[in-house]
C-alpha atoms as one frame of an Amber mdcrd trajectory, in Angstrom:
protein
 -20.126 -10.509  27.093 -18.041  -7.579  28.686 -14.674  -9.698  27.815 -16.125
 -10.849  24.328 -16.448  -7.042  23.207 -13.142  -6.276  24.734 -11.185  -8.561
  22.606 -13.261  -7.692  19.460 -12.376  -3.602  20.003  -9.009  -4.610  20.639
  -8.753  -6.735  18.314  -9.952  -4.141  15.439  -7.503  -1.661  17.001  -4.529
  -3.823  16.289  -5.749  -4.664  11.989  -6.439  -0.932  12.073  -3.083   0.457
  13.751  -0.608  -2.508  12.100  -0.943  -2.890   8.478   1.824  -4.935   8.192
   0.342  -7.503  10.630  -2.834  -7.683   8.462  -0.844  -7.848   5.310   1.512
 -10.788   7.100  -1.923 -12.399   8.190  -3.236 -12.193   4.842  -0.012 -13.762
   3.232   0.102 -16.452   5.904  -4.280 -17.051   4.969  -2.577 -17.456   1.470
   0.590 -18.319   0.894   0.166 -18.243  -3.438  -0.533 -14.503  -2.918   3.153
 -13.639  -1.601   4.963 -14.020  -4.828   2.170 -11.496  -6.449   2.324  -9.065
  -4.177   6.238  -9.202  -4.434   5.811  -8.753  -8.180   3.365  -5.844  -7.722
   5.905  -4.080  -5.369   8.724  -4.623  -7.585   6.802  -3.126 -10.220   5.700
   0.026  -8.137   9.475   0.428  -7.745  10.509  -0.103 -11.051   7.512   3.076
 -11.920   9.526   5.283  -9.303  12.964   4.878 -10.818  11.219   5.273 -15.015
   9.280   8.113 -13.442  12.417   9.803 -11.421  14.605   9.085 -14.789  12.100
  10.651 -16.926  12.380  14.234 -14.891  15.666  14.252 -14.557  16.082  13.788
 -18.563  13.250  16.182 -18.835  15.455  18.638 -16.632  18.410  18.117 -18.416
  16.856  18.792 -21.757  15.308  22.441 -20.378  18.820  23.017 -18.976  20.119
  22.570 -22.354  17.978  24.684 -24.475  17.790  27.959 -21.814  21.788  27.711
 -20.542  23.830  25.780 -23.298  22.120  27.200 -26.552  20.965  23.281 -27.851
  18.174  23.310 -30.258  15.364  20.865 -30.036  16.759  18.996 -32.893  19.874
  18.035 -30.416  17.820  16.837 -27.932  15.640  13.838 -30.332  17.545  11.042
 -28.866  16.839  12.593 -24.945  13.140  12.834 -25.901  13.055   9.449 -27.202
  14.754   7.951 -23.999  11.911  10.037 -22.404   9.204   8.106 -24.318  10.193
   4.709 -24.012  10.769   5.893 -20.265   7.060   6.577 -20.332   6.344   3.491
 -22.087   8.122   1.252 -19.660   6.075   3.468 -16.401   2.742   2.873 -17.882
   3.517  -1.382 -18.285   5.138  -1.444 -14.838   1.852   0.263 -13.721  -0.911
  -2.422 -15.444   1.848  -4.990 -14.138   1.059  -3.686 -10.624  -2.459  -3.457
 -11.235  -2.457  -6.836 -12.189  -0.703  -8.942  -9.803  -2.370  -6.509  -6.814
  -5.744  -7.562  -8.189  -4.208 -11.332  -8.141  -3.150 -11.363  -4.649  -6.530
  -9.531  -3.425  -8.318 -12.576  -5.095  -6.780 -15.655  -3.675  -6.852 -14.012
  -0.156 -10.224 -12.830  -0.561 -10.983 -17.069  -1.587  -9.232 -18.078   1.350
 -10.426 -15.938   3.849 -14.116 -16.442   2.664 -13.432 -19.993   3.086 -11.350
 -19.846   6.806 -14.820 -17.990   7.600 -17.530 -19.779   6.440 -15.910 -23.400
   7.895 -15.451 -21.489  10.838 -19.298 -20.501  10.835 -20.038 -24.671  10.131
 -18.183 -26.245  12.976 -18.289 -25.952  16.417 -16.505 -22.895  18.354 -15.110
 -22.873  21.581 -14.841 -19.825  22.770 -14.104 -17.990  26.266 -17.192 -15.763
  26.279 -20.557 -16.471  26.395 -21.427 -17.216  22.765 -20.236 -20.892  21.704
 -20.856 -19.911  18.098 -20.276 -16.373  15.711 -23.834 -15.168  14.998 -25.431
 -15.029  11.424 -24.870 -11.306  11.050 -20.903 -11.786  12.209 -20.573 -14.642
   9.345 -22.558 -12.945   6.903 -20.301  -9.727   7.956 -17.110 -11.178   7.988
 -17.904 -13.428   4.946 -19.775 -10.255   2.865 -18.185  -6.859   3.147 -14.957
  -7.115   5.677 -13.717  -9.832   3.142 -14.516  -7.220   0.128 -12.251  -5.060
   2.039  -9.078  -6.486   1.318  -9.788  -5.869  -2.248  -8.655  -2.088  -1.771
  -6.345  -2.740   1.248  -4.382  -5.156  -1.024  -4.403  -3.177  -4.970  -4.356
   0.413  -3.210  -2.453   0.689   0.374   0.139  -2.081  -0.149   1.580  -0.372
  -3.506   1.006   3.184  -1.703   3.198   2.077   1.055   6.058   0.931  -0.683
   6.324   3.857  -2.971   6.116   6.174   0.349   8.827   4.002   1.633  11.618
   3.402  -0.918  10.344   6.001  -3.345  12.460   8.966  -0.894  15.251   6.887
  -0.405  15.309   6.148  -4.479  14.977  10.610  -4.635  17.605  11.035  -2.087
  20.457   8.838  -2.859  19.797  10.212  -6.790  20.006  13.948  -5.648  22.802
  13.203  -3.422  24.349  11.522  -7.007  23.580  14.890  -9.130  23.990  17.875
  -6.629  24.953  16.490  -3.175  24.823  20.309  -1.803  20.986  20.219  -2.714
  20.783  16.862  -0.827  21.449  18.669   2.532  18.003  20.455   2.451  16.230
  17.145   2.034  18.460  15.546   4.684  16.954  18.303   6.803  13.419  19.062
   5.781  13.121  14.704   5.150  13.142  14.124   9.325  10.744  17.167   9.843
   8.358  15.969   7.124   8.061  12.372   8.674   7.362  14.188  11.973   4.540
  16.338  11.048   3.316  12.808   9.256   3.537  11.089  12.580   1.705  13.750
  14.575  -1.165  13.857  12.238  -1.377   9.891  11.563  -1.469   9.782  15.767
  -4.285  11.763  15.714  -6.461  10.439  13.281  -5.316   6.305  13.501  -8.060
   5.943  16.036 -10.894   7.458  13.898 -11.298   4.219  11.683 -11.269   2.035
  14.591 -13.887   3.414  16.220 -15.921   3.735  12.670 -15.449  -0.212  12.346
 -16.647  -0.505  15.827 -19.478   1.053  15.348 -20.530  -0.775  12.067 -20.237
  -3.419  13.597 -22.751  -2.499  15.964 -24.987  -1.526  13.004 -24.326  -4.787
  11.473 -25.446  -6.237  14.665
């Protein structure tokens, strides 16, 4: 029993400390949800760039009025670009939405079905318990599956806008003021730092919350 609740904490340290792992576990559970959440990420990056494009017209146009004298009748074309800018953001977006919500579905099929065939046939395991108890099925099959539903339409997207959105912001400032591009090349490593500290310190606190509904559960 000792061992059995050994390799369950560690087990829910690893989902909990790896997202990547889960998210490769989840695509392997399902291989018809990779090319949606491909599509959902390409989208997310496709937002960044309207978005980035959009404020740097936006910019432009301000410049233009305040320095160079334009009126607001010179700048129609720059705040149509804007809008159709906007236009093309807000599709990428439900495209996202859409093809997140996708994916989350056929892994959330699969997974309910790797666990309740599990649950049906014989396990041999190295503890103590041959089989998963009702309240683990009903766990696993009931709320951890729900789970993925906001792990899949919420972090995934969130994670690869925090990680190609900067590189998309820095390689465009280092294209329109490269001098301005030295203080994110310095404050950029000193951000991710202070990210890393406070992610160390808190990455445990959901583990131990899982463990211990589990234990309620139980």
């Amino acid at each position: 029993a000792v061992g059995c609740s050994s390799t369950r904490t560690a087990t829910q340290h690893a989902t909990v400390s790896d997202p990547r792992a889960t998210l490769r576990a989840g695509a392997a559970v399902e291989p018809s949800a990779r090319g949606p959440l491909v599509r959902a990420a390409s989208a997310e990056v496709v937002g960044v760039v309207t978005l980035l494009a959009a404020l740097v017209l936006v910019a432009r146009s301000v410049d233009a009025v305040f320095v160079g004298g334009s009126t607001l009748g010179d700048l129609a074309g720059a705040m149509a670009a804007v809008g159709l800018l906007a236009v093309t953001r807000f599709g990428a977006q439900l495209l996202a939405a859409r093809d997140s919500a996708l994916a989350a579905a056929r892994i959330r099929r699969a997974l309910r079905r790797t666990v309740l065939s599990a649950a049906v046939r014989p396990v041999r395991r190295a503890c103590t318990d041959a089989r998963p108890t009702s309240t683990e099925v009903l766990g696993d099959a009931g709320d951890a599956v729900d789970a993925v539903d906001d792990y899949v339409t919420r972090f995934v997207p969130a994670v690869t806008v925090a990680a190609l959105g900067p590189a998309i912001v820095f390689a465009t400032v280092l294209l329109l003021d490269p001098w301005s591009s030295l203080v994110l090349l310095f404050a950029g490593p000193m951000l991710v730092f202070l990210l890393a500290v406070i992610g160390q310190r808190t990455r445990e606190l959901p583990a131990v919350r899982l463990l211990e509904l589990s234990w309620l559960q139980g």
